[in-house]
Every structure is written in structure tokens, then in C-alpha cells.
C-alpha positions as CSV (number, residue, x, y, z in Angstrom):
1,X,-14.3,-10.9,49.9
2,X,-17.1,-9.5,51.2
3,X,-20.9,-10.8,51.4
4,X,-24.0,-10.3,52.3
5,X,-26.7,-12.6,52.5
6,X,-29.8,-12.7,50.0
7,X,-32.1,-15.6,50.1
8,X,-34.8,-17.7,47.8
9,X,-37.3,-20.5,48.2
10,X,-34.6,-22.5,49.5
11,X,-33.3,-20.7,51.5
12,X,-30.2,-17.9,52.3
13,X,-27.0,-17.7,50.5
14,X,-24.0,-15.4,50.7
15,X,-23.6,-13.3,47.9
16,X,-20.7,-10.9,46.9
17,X,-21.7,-7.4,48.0
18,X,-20.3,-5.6,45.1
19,X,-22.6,-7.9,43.0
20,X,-26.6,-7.1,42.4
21,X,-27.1,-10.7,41.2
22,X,-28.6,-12.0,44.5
23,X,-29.2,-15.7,45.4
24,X,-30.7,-17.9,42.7
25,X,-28.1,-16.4,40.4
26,X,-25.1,-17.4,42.9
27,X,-26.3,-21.2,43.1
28,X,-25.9,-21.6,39.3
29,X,-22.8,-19.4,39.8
30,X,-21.1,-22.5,42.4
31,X,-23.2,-25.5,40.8
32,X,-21.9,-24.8,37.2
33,X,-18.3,-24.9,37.3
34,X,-17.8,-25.5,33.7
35,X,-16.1,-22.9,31.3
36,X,-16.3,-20.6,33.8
37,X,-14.6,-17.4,32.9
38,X,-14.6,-18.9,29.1
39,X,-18.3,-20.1,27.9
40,X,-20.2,-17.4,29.7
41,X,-23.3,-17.2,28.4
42,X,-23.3,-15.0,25.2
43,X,-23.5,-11.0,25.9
44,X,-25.7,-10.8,23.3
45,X,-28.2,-13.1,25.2
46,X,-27.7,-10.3,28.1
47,X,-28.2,-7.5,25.9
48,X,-31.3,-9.1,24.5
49,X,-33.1,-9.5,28.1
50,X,-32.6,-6.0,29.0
51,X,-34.6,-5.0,26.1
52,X,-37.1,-8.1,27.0
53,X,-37.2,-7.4,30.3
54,X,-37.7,-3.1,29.7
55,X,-40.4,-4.2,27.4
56,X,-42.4,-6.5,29.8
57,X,-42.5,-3.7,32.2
58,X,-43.7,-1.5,30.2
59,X,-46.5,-3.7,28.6
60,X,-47.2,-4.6,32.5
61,X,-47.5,-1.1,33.1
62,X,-50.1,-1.0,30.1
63,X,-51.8,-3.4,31.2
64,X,-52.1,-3.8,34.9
65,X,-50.5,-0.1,36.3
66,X,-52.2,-1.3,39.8
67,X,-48.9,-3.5,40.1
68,X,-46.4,-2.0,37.5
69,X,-46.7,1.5,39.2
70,X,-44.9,4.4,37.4
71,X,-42.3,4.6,39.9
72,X,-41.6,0.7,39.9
73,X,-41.5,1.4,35.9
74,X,-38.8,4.2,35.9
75,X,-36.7,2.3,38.2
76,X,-36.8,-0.7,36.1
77,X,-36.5,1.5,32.9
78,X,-32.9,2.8,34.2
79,X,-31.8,-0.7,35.3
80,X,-32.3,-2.1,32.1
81,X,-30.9,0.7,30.1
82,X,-27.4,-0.4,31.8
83,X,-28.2,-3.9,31.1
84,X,-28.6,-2.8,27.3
85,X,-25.7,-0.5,27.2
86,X,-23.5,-3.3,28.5
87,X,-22.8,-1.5,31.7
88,X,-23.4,-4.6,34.1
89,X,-21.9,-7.3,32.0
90,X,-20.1,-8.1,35.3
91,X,-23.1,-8.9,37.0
92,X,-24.1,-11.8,34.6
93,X,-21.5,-14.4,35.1
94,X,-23.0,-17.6,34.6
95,X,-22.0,-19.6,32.0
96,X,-23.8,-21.8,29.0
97,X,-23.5,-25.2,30.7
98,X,-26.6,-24.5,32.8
99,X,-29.9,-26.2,33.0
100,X,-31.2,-25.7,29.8
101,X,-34.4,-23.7,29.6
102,X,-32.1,-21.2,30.7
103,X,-34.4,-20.5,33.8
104,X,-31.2,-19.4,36.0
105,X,-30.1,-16.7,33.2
106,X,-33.5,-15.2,33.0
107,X,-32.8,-15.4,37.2
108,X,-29.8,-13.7,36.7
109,X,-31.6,-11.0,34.8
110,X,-34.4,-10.5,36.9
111,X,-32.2,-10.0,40.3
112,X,-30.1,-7.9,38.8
113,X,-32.2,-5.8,37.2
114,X,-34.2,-5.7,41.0
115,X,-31.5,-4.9,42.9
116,X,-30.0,-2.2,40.5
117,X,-33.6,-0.9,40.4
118,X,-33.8,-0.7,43.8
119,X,-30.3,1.0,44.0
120,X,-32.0,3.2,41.9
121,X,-35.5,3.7,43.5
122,X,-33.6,4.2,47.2
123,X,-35.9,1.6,48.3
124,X,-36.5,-2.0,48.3
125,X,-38.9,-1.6,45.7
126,X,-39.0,-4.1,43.5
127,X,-38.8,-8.2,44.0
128,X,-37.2,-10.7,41.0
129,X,-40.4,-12.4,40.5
130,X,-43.0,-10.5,41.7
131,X,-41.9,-7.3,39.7
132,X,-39.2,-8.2,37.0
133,X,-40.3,-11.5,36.2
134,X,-44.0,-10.0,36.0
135,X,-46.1,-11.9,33.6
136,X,-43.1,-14.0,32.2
137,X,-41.9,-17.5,32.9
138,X,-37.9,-18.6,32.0
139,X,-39.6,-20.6,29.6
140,X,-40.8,-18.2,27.2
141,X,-38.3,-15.2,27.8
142,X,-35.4,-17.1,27.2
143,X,-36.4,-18.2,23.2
144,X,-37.8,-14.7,23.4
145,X,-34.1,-13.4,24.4
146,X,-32.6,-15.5,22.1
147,X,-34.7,-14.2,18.8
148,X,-34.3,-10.7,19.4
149,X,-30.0,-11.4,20.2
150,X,-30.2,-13.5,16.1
151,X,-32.1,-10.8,14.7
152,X,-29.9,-8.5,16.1
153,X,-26.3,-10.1,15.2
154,X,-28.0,-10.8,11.3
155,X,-28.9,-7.7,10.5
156,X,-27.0,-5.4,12.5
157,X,-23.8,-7.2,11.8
158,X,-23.8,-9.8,9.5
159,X,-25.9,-8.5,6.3
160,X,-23.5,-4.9,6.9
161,X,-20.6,-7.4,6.3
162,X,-22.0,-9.0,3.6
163,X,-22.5,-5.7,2.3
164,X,-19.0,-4.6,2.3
165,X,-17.5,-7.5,0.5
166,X,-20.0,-7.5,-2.1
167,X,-19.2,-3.9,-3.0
168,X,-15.4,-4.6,-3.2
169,X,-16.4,-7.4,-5.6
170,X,-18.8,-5.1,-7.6
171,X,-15.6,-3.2,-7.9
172,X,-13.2,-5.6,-9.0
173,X,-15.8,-6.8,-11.7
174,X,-15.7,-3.4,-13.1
175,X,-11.9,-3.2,-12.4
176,X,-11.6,-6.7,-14.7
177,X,-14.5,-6.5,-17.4
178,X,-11.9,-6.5,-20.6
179,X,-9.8,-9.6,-19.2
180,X,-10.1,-13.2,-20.5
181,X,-8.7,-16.0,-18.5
182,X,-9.0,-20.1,-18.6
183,X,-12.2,-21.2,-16.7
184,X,-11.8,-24.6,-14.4
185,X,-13.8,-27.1,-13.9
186,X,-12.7,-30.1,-11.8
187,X,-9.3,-28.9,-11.2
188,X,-9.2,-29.2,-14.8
189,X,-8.2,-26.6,-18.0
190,X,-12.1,-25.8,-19.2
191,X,-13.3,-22.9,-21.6
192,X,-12.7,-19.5,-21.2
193,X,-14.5,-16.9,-19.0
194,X,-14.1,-13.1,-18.2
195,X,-12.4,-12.7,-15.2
196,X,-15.1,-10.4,-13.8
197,X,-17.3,-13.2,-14.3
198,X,-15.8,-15.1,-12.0
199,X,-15.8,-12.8,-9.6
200,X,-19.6,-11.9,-10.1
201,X,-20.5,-15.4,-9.3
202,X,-18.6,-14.7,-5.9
203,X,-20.7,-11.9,-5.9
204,X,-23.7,-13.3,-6.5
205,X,-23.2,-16.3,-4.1
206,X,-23.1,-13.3,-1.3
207,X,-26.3,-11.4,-2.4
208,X,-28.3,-14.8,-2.6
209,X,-27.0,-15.9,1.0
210,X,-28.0,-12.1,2.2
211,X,-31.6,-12.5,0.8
212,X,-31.7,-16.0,2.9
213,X,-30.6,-14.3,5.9
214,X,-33.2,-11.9,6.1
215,X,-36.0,-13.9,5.1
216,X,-34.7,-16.1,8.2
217,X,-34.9,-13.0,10.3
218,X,-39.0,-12.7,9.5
219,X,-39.3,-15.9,11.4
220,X,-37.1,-15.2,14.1
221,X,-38.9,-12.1,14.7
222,X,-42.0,-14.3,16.1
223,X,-41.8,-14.1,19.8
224,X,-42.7,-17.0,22.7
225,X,-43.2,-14.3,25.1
226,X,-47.0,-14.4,26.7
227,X,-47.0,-17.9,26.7
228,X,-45.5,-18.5,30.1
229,X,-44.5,-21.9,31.0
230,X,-46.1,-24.2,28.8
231,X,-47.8,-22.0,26.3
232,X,-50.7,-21.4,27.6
233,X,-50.0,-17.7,29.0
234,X,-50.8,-19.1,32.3
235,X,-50.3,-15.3,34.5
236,X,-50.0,-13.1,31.7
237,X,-53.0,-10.8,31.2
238,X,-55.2,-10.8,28.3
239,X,-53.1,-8.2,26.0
240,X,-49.9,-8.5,27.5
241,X,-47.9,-10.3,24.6
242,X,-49.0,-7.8,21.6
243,X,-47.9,-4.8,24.5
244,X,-44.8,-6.6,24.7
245,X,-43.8,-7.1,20.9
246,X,-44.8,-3.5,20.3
247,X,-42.0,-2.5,23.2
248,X,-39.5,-5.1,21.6
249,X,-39.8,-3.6,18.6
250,X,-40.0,0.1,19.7
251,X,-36.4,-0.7,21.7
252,X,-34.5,-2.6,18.7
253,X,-36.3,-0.7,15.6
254,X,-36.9,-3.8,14.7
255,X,-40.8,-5.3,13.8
256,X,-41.2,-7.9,16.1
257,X,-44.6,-10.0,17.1
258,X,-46.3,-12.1,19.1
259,X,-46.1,-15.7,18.0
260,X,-49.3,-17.2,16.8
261,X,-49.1,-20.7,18.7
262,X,-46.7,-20.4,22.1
263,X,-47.1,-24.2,22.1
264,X,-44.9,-23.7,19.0
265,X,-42.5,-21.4,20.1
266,X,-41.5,-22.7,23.5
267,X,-41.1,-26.5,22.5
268,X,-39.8,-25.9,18.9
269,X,-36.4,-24.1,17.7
270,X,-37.3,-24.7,13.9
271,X,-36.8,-20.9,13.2
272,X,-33.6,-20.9,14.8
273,X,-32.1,-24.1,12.8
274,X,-33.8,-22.1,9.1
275,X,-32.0,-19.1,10.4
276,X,-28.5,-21.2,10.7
277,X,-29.0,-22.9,8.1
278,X,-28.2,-19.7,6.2
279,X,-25.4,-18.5,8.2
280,X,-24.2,-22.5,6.8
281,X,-25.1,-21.2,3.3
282,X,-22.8,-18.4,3.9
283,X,-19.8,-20.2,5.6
284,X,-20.3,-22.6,2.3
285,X,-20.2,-20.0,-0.7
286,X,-17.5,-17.9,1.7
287,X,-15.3,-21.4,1.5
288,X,-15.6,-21.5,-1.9
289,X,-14.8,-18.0,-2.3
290,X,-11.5,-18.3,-0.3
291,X,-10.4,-21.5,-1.9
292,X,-10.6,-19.8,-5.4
293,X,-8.6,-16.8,-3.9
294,X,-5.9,-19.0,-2.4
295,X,-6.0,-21.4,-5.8
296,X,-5.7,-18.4,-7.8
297,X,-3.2,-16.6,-6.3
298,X,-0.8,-19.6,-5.6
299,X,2.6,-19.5,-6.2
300,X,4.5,-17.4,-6.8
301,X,6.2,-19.3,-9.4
302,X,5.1,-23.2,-9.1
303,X,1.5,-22.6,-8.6
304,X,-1.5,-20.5,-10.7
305,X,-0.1,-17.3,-10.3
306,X,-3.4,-16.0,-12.3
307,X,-4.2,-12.9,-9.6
308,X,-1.8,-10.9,-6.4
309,X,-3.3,-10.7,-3.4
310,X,-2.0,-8.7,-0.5
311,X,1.4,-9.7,1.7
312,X,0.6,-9.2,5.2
313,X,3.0,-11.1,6.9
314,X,5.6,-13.4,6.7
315,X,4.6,-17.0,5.7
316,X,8.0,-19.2,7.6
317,X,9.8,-19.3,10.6
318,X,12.1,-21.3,8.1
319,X,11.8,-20.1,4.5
320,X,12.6,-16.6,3.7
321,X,10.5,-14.4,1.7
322,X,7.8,-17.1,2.1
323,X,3.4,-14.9,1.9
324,X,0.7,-17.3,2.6
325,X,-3.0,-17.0,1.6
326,X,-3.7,-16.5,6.2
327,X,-6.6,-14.3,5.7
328,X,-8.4,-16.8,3.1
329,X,-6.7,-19.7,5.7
330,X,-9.0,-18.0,8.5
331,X,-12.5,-17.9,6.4
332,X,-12.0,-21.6,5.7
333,X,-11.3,-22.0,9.5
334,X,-14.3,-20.1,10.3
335,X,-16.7,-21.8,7.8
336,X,-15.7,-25.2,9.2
337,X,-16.6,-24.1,12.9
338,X,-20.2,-22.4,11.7
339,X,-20.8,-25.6,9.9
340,X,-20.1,-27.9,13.5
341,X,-22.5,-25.3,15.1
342,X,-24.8,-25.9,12.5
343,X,-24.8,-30.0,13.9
344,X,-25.0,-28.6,17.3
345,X,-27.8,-26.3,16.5
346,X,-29.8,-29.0,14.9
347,X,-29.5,-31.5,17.0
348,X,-30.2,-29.1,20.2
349,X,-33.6,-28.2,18.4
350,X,-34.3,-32.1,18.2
351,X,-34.4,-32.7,21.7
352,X,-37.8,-30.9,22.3
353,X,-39.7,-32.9,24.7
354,X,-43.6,-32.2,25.0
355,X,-44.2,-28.3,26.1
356,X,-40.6,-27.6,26.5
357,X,-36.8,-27.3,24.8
358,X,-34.0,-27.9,27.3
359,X,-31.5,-26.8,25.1
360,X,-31.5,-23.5,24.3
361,X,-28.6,-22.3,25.9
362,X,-26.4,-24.6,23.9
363,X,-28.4,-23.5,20.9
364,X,-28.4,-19.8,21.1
365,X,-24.4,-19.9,22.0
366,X,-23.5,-21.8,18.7
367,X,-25.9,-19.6,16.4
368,X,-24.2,-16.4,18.0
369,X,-20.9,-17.3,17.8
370,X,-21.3,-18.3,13.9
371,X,-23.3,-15.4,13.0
372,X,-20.3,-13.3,15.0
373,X,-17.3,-15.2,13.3
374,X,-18.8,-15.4,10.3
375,X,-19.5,-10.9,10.5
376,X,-15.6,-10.9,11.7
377,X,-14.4,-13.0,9.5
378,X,-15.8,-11.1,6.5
379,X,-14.6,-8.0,7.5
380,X,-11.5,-8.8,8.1
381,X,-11.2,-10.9,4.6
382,X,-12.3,-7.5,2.8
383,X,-10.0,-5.1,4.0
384,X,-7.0,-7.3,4.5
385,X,-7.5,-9.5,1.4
386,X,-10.3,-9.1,-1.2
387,X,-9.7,-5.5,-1.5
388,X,-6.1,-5.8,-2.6
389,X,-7.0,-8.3,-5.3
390,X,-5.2,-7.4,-8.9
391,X,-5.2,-9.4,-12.0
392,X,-1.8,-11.0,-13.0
393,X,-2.8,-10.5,-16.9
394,X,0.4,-11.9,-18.4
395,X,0.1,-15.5,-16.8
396,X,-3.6,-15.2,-17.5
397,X,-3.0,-14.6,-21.0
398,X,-0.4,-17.4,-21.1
399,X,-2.7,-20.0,-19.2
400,X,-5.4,-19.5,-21.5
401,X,-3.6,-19.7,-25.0
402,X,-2.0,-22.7,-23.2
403,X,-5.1,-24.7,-22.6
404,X,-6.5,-27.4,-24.7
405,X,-9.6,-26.9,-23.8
406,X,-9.9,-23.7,-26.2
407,X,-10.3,-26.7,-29.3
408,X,-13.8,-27.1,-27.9
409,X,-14.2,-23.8,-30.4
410,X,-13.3,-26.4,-33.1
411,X,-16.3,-28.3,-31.9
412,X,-18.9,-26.6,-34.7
413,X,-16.0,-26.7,-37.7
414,X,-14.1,-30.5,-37.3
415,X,-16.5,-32.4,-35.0
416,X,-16.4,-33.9,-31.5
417,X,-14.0,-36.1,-32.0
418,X,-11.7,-35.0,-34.5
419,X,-11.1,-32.0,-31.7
420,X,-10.8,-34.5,-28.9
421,X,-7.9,-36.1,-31.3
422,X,-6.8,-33.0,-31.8
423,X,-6.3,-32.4,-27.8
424,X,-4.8,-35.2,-27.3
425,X,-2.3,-34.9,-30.5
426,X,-1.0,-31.5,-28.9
427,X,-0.7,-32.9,-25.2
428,X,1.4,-35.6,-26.5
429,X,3.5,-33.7,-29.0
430,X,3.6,-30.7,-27.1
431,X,2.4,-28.7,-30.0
432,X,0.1,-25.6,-30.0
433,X,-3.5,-26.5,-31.0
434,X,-3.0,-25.1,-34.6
435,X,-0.1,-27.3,-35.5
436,X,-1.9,-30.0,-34.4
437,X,-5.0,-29.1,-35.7
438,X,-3.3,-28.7,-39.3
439,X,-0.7,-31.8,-38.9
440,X,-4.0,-34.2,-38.7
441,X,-5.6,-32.3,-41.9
442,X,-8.8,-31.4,-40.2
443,X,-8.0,-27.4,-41.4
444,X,-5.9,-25.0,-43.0
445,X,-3.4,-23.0,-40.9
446,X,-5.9,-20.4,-42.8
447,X,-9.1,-21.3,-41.7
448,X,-8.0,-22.0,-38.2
449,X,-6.8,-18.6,-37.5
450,X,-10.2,-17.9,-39.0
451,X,-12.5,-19.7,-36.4
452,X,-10.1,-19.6,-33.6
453,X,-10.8,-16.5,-31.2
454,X,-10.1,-17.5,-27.6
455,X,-11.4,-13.8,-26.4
456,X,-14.8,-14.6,-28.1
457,X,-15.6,-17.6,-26.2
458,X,-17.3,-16.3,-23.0
């Protein structure tokens, strides 16, 4: 391989030369052997310090153009649009195990962006600190980074998932008004219930986490950047921080702002522990939607049976003709992982210690990866699952003039607990409800098909 040799405050290093990081970047790169290749830190994180790092120049340039010159601005412009657009993912290797302000990411940023800039300019125009890092410290762009990459994968990917399922199950209500099934509570037989209201309470489970989600995101859209090391803006200029936000938010389209209190923002992580708390919200109601799918549709013959859902592939390496429930087996998988993230998370954002988290990387890798399997995960439920849902009416129509249950109807003609013995008489005999009913004298076969309408009990 070639090399050429860049240096720091410690001194020179060899670098790759087809490489722009340059020589803080390749000490974390040979200190850090761990996941490499596997846990790189998250591209999102990348993504989001191009835009940080496009927006600090320009504010810089607002603020003091002696230093952030037009051309110096242009160049750094152009670097960071391929930073954005993903076109120098290869130049940001280092991984999540790191020191854990992320101070050698933000590194990794700056020299890249410097020495593409520079590619650019056709000059050795611009330095990592002096230029790129202008007015920053690690300490407040990396929270900063990680905000804009969760508002990012929450609205741009996770509420359009949401979206999508909660459409197909606005359809399937509509699909399933007329049909009256057995409701289950427990595990047990309960009253009845309109199919399509059990699907609206799937549905409604979805909208509610959605609304959670995005009041999360007005949080996450407070910013650390201007407070600099310890939160004091120590180096930034007087206006610097608003300029900044009003970049951010010009580049994503989003409304970003400066934080209130930097002492806040650079030593706390609450905002990002709100924000997965949601995403757990989600991976619990998207459990519980999956377990009712793969309840309802077990079988074929010795389970439920109450709905079909779609055969994608077969279910045995052993038994022929076998379909299992995979794409509701992958939601379940995913929830479990968002909701070990959300310990991670948590306890990450414990470990503030006076002016500073040390923990963000491990933080902002577990909150992308949720809000990313949880977007996946959704997606691929809809189209290859929810969306193929029917209604097996027979067996629904057999379970529910099956149940015992249906004598709470009797409740308001025979009393508590001449029904209850009226249950239990037609368990044990295994008699309908009605011969029971009669058989113990409590009502005429008459009166019973009177008061007894299943279908009129939702």
C-alpha cells in the first residue's frame, strides 16, 4: 500500500494516499481495533456532520468572513456536499468503540473534509482545526451530529413507515366492518367484537406511537452547537450558534435551534432517551400487533384459524407443506433488539459526568439502529404480511357461536350467577348455551332466542 505522511500535535503518521482522512483520524483507525469493518460508526452520524460541518462554515462566514473567506467557503461547501451525498463513506472508517465524546469522528470529519477541500481549492487551503473545526469543539458537534442523524431517521423514515401500515389497516377495517368474531382476553373466550375493531386498535396503537415520535423530534431539534467544550461557547463568536441552526435547518428542511442552556445539551442525553423511549413504544404496540397476527392466523387446522395471511416460503426442511408466521417472527425479533437498545441508551445517558457525556457514540449507534430496524421492519411487515391479511369468516362464525362467553348477554335477563351456572352446565355437558340455559329453567327456548343476538353485542 501506498502512504504518505500527515502529522498532528503528536507528531507524523503514515497515512494511506488514496485516503483524505489524514493523521488524527489514522491513530483511532490502529488504536481501535474493535468491530472493525462491522460496528463502524453509523453513516447516518456521517451524513449528519457534513450538514453540521457545511453549516458552521457558513455561519463562520456570516460571522467572521476575515477568516471564513469566500473561497475557503466554496471549497468547504463542495467537500461537504460529498460527505452528505454519501460519496466518501470510505473515508470515514472508524468504528463506535472509540473514546466517547466522539472527538476522533468529528477528527475524521474535519480532515476529510480539509483535505477534499483542498483537492478542490488546488491549494492547501484549508487546516482541520483552524478552518473546519472553526468555532466548534468535538464536544458540542458530536450531540449536535447525533440530533440532526434522529431527527432525520424519525421523520424521514420511520413516521413514512408508520404511515404505510396504518393505511393498509385503515383498509382492512373498511374491508371487515360487517364481520363479528369472539374477542379474547387472557388467552381466554371473552365477548364479541367486530373484526375491524380489532384491527383499529392496531391502528390506533400506530397513530398514538407516531404522535410520540414527533413530539420527541421537537426536543431533538435543540442543538449543543455554540457551546464548545464545556458549554460555555468558549471560541465561538457572539451569533454564531443561531447562524448555525438557521444553516442546519436550511440544509435538512428541517426547524432546528440553538439550545437554550449548552451546559444542558453537552452533559445530558435526556432528549435522546424521550426520543427512544418512543421508538420502545413502537417496538411494544408492533409486538403486540404481530403476536395477534401469528395467534390469529395459526394453524392451519389445530390452531385459531380466524384470519390467512400470506405463504411466502416454506416453513420445514422436514415437514412438507409446512407456512410459518416469518414476517410477524422478524417484528417480534426486531422489537426485542430496540427494547435492549433502549437499556443501552439509558444507561449511556446516565453516565454524564460534570460538563461532559462520554458515551455518545454507544448512544447514537443503538438509537439509529432501532429507529432503522424498526422503519425496515415495518415495511417489510406491510407488503409481505399485513397487506395480504383476509378474514376466514366460517371459523370466525364457528368460534364465536362456540364460546361461552356470549351467556354474559344473559347477564341483564337470569343474573350473574345463574349465567355463570349456565357456562359451566354447557362446558361440562357439552351442550349449546340454549339447551343449557333451558335444561336449568332460567328461560324458555322462546325467550332465549329472543334476547340472544351474538352480532349485537359489540
Amino acid at each position: 500500500m501506498d502512504y504518505r505522511i500527515e502529522h498532528d500535535s503528536m507528531g507524523e503518521v503514515k497515512v494511506p494516499a488514496d485516503k483524505y482522512w489524514a493523521a488524527q483520524t489514522e491513530r483511532s483507525h490502529e488504536n481501535f481495533l474493535i468491530g472493525v469493518g462491522i460496528e463502524t460508526m453509523p453513516r447516518e452520524i456521517t451524513h449528519a456532520f457534513g450538514i453540521l460541518k457545511k453549516a458552521a462554515a457558513k455561519a463562520n462566514h456570516s460571522v467572521k468572513p476575515e477568516r471564513m473567506t469566500d473561497e475557503k467557503l466554496a471549497a468547504i461547501s463542495q467537500a461537504c456536499d460529498e460527505v452528505i451525498s454519501g460519496a466518501l463513506n470510505d473515508h470515514f472508517p472508524l468504528v463506535v468503540w472509540q473514546t466517547g465524546s466522539g472527538t476522533q469522528s468529528n477528527m475524521n470529519a474535519n480532515e476529510v473534509i480539509a483535505n477534499r477541500g483542498n483537492e478542490i481549492a488546488g491549494s492547501k487551503l484549508l487546516h482541520p482545526n483552524d478552518d473546519i473545526n472553526m468555532s466548534q469543539s468535538s464536544n458540542d458537534t458530536f450531540p449536535t451530529a447525533m440530533h440532526i442523524a434522529a431527527v432525520v431517521a424519525l421523520e424521514d423514515k420511520v413516521v413514512p413507515a408508520i404511515d404505510v401500515l396504518v393505511e393498509t389497516f385503515k383498509r382492512l377495517e373498511a374491508e371487515n366492518e360487517g364481520i363479528v368474531k369472539s374477542g379474547r382476553t387472557h388467552l381466554q373466550d371473552a365477548t364479541p367484537i367486530k373484526f375491524s375493531q380489532e384491527i383499529s386498535g392496531w391502528r390506533a396503537s400506530l397513530e398514538k406511537d407516531r404522535r410520540m415520535i414527533l413530539t420527541a423530534c421537537e426536543e431533538l431539534k435543540e442543538l449543543a452547537l455554540g457551546g464548545t467544550a464545556v458549554g460555555t461557547g468558549l471560541n465561538a463568536p457572539v451569533g454564531f450558534a443561531e447562524k448555525a441552526a438557521e444553516a442546519i435547518s436550511e440544509l435538512t428542511g428541517k426547524k432546528f435551534i440553538t439550545s437554550p442552556n449548552k451546559f444542558h445539551s453537552l452533559t445530558s442525553k435526556d432528549e435522546i432517551v424521550f426520543a427512544h423511549g418512543a421508538l420502545k413504544a413502537l417496538a411494544a404496540d408492533m409486538m403486540k400487533i404481530a403476536n395477534d397476527v401469528r395467534w390469529l392466523a395459526s394453524g392451519p387446522r389445530d390452531g385459531l384459524g380466524e384470519i390467512f395471511i400470506p405463504e411466502n416460503e416454506p416453513g420445514s426442511s422436514i415437514m412438507p407443506g409446512k407456512v410459518n408466521p416469518t414476517q410477524c417472527e422478524q417484528v417480534t425479533m426486531v422489537a426485542v433488539q430496540v427494547m435492549g437498545n433502549d437499556v443501552a441508551v439509558g444507561m449511556a445517558a446516565s453516565q454524564g459526568n460534570f460538563e461532559l457525556n462520554v458515551f455518545m457514540p454507544v448512544c447514537a449507534y443503538n438509537f439509529l439502529q432501532s429507529a432503522r430496524l424498526l422503519a425496515e421492519s415495518i415495511l417489510s411487515f406491510n407488503k409481505n404480511c399485513a397487506v395480504g391479511i383476509r378474514a376466514n369468516k366460517e371459523k370466525m362464525h364457528h368460534n364465536l357461536h362456540n364460546s361461552l362467553m356470549l351467556v354474559t348477554a344473559l347477564n341483564p335477563y337470569i343474573g350473574y350467577e345463574n349465567a355463570a351456572k349456565t357456562a359451566k352446565k354447557a362446558f361440562k355437558d357439552n351442550i349449546s348455551l340454549k339447551e343449557a340455559c333451558v335444561e336449568l329453567g332460567f328461560l324458555t327456548a322462546e325467550k332465549f332466542d329472543e334476547v340472544f343476538h351474538p352480532e349485537e353485542m359489540v
